[in-house]
N, C-alpha and C positions, 0 to 999 in steps of 0.2 A: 827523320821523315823519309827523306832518300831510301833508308834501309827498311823500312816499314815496306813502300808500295814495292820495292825491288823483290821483296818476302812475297807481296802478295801478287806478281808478274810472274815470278818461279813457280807460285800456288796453282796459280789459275794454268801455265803452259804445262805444269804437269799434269792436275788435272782432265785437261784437254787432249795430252799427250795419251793418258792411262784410257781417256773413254774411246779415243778415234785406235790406237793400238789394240786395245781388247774387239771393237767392233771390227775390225778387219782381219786377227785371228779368229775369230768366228766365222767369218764370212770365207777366210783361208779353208777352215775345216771343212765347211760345207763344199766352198767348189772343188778341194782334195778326194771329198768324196766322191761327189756328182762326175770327177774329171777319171776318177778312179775307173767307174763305171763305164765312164765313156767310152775310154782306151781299152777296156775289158769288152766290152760291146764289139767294137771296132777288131779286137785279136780273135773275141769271139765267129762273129763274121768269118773274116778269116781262114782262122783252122776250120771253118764247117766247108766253107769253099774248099779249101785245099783237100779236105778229107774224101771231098764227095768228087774230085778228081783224081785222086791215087786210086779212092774205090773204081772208080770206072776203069783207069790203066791196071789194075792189079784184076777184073773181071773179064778184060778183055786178054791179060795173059794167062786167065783160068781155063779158059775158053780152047788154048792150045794145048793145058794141060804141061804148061812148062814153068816149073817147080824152082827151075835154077835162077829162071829170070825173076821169078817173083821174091824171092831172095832178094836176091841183085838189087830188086826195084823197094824193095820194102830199105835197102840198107843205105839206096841213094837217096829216099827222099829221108831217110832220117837224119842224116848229116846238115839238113838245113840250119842254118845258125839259130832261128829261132826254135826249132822240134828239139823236145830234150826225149822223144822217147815214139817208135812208131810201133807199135805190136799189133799183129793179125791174129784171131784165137779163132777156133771153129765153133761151133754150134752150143759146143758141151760147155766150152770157156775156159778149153784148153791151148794154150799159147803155140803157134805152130811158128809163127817168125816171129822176129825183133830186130831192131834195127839198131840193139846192143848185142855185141858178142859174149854168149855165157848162158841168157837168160833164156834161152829155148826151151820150152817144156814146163814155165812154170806156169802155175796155175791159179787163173783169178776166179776164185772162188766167191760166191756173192755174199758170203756172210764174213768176205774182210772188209776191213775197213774204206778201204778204196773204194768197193765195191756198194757197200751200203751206203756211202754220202750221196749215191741217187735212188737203190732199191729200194731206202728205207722210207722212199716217198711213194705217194701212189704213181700209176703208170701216167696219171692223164697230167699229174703236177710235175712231170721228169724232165729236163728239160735235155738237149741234146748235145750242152756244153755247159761245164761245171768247173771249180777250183776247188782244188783240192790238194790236201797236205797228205805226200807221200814221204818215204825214207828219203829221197833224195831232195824233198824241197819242194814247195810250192808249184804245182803246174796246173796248167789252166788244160782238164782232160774231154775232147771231144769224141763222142762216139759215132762209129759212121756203122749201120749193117749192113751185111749183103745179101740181099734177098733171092730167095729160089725163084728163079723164073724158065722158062719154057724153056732157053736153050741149056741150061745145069742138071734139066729132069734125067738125060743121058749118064749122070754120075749121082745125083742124091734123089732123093725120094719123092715125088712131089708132092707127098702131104706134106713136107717143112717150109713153113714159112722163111726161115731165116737160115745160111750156109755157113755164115762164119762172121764176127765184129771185127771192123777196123777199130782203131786205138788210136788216137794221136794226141800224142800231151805239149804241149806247150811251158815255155818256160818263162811263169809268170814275173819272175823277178825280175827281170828285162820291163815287163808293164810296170812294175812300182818303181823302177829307175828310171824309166823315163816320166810318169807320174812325179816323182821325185824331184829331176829337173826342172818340170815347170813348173812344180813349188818354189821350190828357192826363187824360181828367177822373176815369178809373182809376189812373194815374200819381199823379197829384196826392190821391187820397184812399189810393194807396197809400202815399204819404209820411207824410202824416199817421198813418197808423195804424202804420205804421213807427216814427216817433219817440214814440209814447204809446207803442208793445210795449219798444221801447229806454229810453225813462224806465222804465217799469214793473221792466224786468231791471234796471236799475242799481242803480234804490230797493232791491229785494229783495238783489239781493248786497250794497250797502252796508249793508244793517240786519242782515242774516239771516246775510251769510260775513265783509265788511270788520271789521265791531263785533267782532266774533267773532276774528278772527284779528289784531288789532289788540290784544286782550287778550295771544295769545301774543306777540306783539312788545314789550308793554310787560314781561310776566314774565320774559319770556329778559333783555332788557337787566336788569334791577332784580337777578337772581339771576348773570348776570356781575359785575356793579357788588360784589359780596358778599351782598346780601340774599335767602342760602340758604334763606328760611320761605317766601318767597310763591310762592305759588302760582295757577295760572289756573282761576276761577270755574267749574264745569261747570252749565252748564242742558241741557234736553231728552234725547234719547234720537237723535239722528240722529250722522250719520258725526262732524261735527266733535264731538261730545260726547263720542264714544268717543276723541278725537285727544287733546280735553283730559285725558282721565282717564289716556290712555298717556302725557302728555305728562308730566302730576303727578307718575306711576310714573318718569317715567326722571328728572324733579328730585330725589324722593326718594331714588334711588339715588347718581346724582351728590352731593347733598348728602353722603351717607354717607361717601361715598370723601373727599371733598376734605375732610372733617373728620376723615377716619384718614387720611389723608396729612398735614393740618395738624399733628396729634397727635404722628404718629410724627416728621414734620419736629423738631417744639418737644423730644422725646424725645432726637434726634441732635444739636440745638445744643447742649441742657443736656450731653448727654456730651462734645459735642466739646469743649464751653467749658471741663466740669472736667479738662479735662486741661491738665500744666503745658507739654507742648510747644504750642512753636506751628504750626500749621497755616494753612496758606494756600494755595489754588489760584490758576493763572495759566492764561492762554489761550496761544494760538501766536504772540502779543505780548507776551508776560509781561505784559499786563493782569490783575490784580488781582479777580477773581470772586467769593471769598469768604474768609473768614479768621475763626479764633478768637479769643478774648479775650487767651490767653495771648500769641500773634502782634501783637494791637493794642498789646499794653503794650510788647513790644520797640519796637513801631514809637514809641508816643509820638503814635498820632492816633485819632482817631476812626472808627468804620467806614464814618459816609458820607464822610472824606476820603479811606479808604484803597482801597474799592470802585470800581472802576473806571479807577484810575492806574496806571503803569508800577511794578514794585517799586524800578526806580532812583530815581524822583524822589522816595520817602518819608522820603531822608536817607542819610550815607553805611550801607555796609552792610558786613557782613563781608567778602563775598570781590568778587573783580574782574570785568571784565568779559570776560577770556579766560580765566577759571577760574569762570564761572558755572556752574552744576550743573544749573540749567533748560537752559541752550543745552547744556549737553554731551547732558541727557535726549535734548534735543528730534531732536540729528542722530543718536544709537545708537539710541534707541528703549529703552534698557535702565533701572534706576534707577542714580543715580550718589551717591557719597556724598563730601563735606566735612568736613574739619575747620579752621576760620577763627577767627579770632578777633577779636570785637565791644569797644565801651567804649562804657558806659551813659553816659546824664546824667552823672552824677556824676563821670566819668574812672575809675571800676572796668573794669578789663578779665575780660571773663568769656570763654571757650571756648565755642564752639556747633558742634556734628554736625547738619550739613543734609544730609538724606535728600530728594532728587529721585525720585519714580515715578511711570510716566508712565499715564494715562488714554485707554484705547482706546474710540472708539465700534465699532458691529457689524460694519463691514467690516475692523476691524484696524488701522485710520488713527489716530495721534497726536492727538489733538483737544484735552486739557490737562493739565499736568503738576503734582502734587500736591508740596509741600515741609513736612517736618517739621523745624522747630528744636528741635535737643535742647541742653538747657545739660550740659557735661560737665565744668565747671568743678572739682566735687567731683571728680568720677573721675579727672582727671586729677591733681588734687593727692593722690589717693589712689595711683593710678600710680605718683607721686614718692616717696612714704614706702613701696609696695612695691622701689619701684630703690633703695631709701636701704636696706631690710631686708636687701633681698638682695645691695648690697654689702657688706654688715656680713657677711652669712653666706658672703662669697668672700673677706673677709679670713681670717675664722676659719681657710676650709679652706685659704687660702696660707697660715698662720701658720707649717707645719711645716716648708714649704719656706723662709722666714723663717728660721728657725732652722737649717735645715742649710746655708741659703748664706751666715749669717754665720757658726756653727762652721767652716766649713770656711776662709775668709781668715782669723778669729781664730786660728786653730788651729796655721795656717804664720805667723803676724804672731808670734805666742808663740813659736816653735820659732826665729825669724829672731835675737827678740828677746835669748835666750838661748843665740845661738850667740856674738852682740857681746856678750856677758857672758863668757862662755867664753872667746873670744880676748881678752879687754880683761886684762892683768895684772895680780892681786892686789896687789903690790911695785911700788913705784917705780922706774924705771930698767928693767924688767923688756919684752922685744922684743915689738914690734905688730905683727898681719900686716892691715896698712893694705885688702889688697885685698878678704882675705876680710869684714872691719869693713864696706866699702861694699858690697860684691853682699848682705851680709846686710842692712843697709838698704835700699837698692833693693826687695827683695821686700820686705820689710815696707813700704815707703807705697805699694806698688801694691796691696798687699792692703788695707790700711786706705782708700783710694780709691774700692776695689771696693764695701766695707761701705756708706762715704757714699752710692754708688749707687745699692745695694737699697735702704737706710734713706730713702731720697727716693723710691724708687720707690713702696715700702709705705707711706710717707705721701701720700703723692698718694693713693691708693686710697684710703687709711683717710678721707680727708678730704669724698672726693667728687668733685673740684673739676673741673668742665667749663666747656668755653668754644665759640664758635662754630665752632671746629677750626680743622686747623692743615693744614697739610701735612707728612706723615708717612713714614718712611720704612718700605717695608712689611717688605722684607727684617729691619731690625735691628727692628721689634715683634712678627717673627714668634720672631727668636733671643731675645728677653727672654720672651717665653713658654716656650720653648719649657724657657730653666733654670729656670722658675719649677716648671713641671708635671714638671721630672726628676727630684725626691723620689718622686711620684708615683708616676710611671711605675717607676721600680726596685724599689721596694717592688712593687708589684705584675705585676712581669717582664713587663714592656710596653715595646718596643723604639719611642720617638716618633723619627720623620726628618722634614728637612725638604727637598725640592727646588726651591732656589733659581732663577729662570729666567735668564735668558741679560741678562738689560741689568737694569738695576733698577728697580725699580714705587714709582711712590707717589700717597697719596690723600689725600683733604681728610678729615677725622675727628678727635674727642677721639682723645688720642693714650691715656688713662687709660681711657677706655670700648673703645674698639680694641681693649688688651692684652685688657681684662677678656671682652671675645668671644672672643678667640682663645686664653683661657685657659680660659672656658669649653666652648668649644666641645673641643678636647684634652682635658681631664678626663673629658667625656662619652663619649669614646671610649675612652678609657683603662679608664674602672669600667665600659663594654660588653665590652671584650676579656676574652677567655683570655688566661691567662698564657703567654707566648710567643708571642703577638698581636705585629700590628705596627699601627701609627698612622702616616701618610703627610701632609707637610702640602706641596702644590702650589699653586703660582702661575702665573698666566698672563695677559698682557697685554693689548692691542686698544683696540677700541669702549671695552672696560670691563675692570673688572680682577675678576679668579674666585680665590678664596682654597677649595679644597679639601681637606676632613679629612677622611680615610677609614680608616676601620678594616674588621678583620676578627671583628667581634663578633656578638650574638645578632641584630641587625636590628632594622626595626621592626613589625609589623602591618600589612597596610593601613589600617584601620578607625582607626587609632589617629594614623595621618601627619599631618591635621590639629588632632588636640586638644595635641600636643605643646608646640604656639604658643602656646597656652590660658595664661590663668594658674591657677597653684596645680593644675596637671596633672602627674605626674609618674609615670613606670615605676619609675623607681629608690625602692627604698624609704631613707626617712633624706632624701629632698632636699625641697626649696621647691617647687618644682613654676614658679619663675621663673626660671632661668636663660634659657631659651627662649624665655620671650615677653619679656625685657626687653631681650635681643640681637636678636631681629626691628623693636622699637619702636628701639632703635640704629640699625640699618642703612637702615630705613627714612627717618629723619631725616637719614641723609646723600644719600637720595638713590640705595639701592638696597633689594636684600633678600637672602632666604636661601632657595634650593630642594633639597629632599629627597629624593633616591634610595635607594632601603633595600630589601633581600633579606632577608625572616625566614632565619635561620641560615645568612647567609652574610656580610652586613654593612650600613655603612649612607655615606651621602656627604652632607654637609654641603657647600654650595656656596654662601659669600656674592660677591653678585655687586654692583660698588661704580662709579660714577663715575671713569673714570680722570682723570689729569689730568697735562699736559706739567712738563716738570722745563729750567731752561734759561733764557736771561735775557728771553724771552718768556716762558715761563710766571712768573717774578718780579715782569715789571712789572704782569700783570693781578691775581698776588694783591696 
């Protein structure tokens, strides 16, 4: 922090340093020039005085006509420390003195350069002192003329205006040296007063803004950090006082919120915790982001172990890793749901429904997928004692047919019996007829055969007893049904058929749960129909195998084709309301289902639709 504002005290002094430094170099230039001027003005001045008083002592030694003193005088005033050069020329503007030894007779001629830095101006723009760059250097050249007047008509003409130019040059470098020292010594008292006005600004914004804004850099960190009370000191009444008081106002707001957000946070754990599912979010890594209590206890860790891992590495888990319900989320986008099954600590195998939904941010994009474990352990053993009610209550309704498919082999087994009585002779010695004896046997143990049959078949049922499945033959489960449900049907003049298909069909199924669908299913059609109704049982092969009942009975509702599945739902008055959903939970265990087509008042079509499977000494060796 220290290093931070001490960055930005250097920032600001230089800064400050660079703007007040360039503005008084500027300001240096200008009065260098202005001062340039000045001093040039001032020498100018000067040599014009000076000039216009040699003219007079050099017109008044004209005047005697003595040649030697004008020399003399031409070569004393040149020696002045400032004159770098005095020359007298006559009329033509040919040099007649100088107040250098040597130069006599040269001749300034107006188209040199000397000459033209003022000819090549008009007469009226000429000025009578100029600066100008000769061979020997910079000199500031004044001209003075001496004009023909009434006492010179004696020696020159009086038509000429003019008898001869003075010359006097000045030596400018002396003016930009001394120019030159009052620069420096303005330069240099400009510095100084530069760096006092630059310390002065620094001290002031370090005391008066740094101290000051150094307060909000300490309150902003201390109130991220959590310390939501402090706040920044206000003094005075200028801009920053009004910043700290806005500043206070937006702490106290902030404070507010992140304490109703903390609030209602602690609100949503408490709910989420008391619930017994478990919950757990996953990223698009199935990283681990957050999780409930009820989640932690499956898992068996802690939540800073479980925060941030993979949910594979927490331990084995219910389902696999090509039937995960996240990765299914993650590529449909839709929720997906599970049924798996876990073993605790203990070696207790419990059932869990994992519900996968998936969490969109604003654009619509997958970002992370929420999962609930529901234990369904009860339900499903509740399940079991409903399939256990409800085969009780399908033995009941076969019982009749029970009864009429063993009366009916009894019945010929009795009439077979008492025909071998009949033929058998009272009297000894008395004639046999051997053939009729045997064909009346014959039918009696094919009928008593028959009995053993049902009597095994209706114990199987009565008993329960399933197993992994078998392979099954579909044809001969659909004709055991089909005399099962022919009590049925007669009594209630209902015509059941079946059509057989062209090769024959078989599937992997309890061969006892099977019947009992396909007995179900026929009964439902049967107590739909009108009397003189017919009931249709079709088969068809493929991909998969389609077992369809269809009657010509009342239909079903729209509204009502899903609840059907339902348990303890039922149209029929007098039923369970489970035949339907315990036949759905059947078929689906092997690995298919059941879909619904239905015409209120015209019919309805049951269509289980099943895994097929080959028949043949390939299909043998793989079961």
């Amino acid at each position: 922090m220290k290093l931070r504002f001490a960055s930005m005290t250097v920032g600001l002094a230089l800064g400050v340093t660079v703007a007040v430094v360039g503005s008084c170099t500027v300001a240096a230039y200008f009065y260098s020039v202005r001062h340039f001027q000045s001093l040039l003005e001032t020498v100018r001045t000067s040599a014009l005085a000076e000039g216009e008083l040699i003219r007079t002592a050099l017109e008044h030694q004209m005047l005697g006509n003595d040649r030697t003193l004008i020399a003399q005088m031409i070569e004393s005033f040149g020696k002045q420390s400032r004159v770098e050069q005095l020359v007298l020329l006559d009329r033509n503007g040919v040099q007649r003195y100088s107040s250098k030894a040597g130069t006599a007779g040269n001749d300034f001629r107006i188209d040199s350069p000397t000459c033209q830095a003022c000819h090549r101006d008009p007469p009226e723009r000429r000025a009578s002192s100029r600066v100008i760059e000769t061979r020997g250097g910079t000199v500031l050249r004044t001209v003075v003329p001496i004009r023909n007047r009434d006492e010179c008509y004696r020696c020159h003409d009086p038509r000429q205006k003019i008898n001869g130019i003075l010359i006097l040059d000045y030596n400018a470098g002396e003016v930009r040296a001394a120019m030159t020292r009052d620069l420096r010594w303005m330069v240099a008292g400009t510095g100084a007063l530069t760096f006092v006005i630059v310390g002065a600004i620094v001290l002031m914004i370090r005391v008066l803004v740094l101290r000051r804004l150094q307060r909000f850099e300490t309150t902003a960190r201390l109130i991220s950090e959590g310390d939501f009370e402090r706040r920044v000191p206000t003094e005075g009444s200028d801009t920053l006082a009004w910043l700290e008081k806005e500043f206070n106002a937006m702490a106290d707001s902030v404070s507010g919120l992140v304490g109703e957000v903390r609030h209602q946070r602690e609100r949503l754990e408490t709910v989420i915790n008391s619930i017994d599912d478990g919950i757990v979010v996953l990223d698009a890594e199935r990283k681990i982001i957050a999780a409930n209590d009820a989640f932690l206890q499956r898992a068996s860790n802690s939540r800073e172990q479980v925060v941030g891992c993979c949910c594979f590495e927490l331990g084995p888990r219910p389902c696999e890793l090509s039937d995960c319900p996240t990765l299914a989320c993650m590529r449909s986008g839709a929720r997906q749901v599970r049924i798996c099954e876990r073993k605790t600590g203990n070696d207790t195998v419990v059932w869990e429904e994992i519900h996968a939904s998936p969490i969109l941010d604003a654009s619509g994009r997958l970002v992370q997928v929420v999962e609930v474990w529901r234990d369904i352990s009860e339900r499903r053993a509740a399940e079991a004692q409903l399939a256990e009610s409800y085969r009780l209550a399908s033995v009941g309704i076969l019982a009749s047919g029970f009864s009429h498919e063993m009366n009916t082999p009894l019945a010929t087994t009795l009439m077979c019996v008492e025909g071998i009585l009949r033929e058998t002779p009272t009297e000894e010695g008395g004639p046999l007829d051997q053939a009729r004896i045997r064909e009346n046997a014959t039918i009696a143990r094919e009928q008593i055969l028959r009995c053993r049959g049902v009597t095994q078949h209706f114990l199987r049922l009565s008993r329960g007893q399933r197993h992994a499945g078998d392979v099954v033959d579909l044809d001969q489960a659909i004709a055991d049904a089909l005399r099962l449900v022919d009590p049925t049907a007669r009594a209630s003049s209902v015509d059941v058929a079946a059509r057989p298909p062209a090769t024959s069909l078989h599937v992997k199924a309890d061969e006892a749960e099977l019947q009992n669908l396909l007995v179900n299913l026929l009964l439902n059609a049967i107590q739909a129909s009108k009397p003189g109704g017919k009931v249709i049982v079709t088969t068809r092969g493929g991909d998969a195998v389609h077992i369809r009942v269809s009657d010509e009975g009342c239909g079903i509702a729209p509204e009502y084709r899903q609840k059907i599945f339902e348990p303890f739902f039922g149209l029929r008055k007098g039923g369970t309301g489970l035949g339907l959903f315990l036949s759905l939970n059947a078929v689906r265990s092997w690995g298919g289902n059941i879909v619904v087509e239905s015409t209120p008042g015209k019919g309805s079509v049951f269509e289980v639709v099943m895994p097929a499977i080959r028949t043949g000494p390939e299909a043998m060796d793989i079961l």
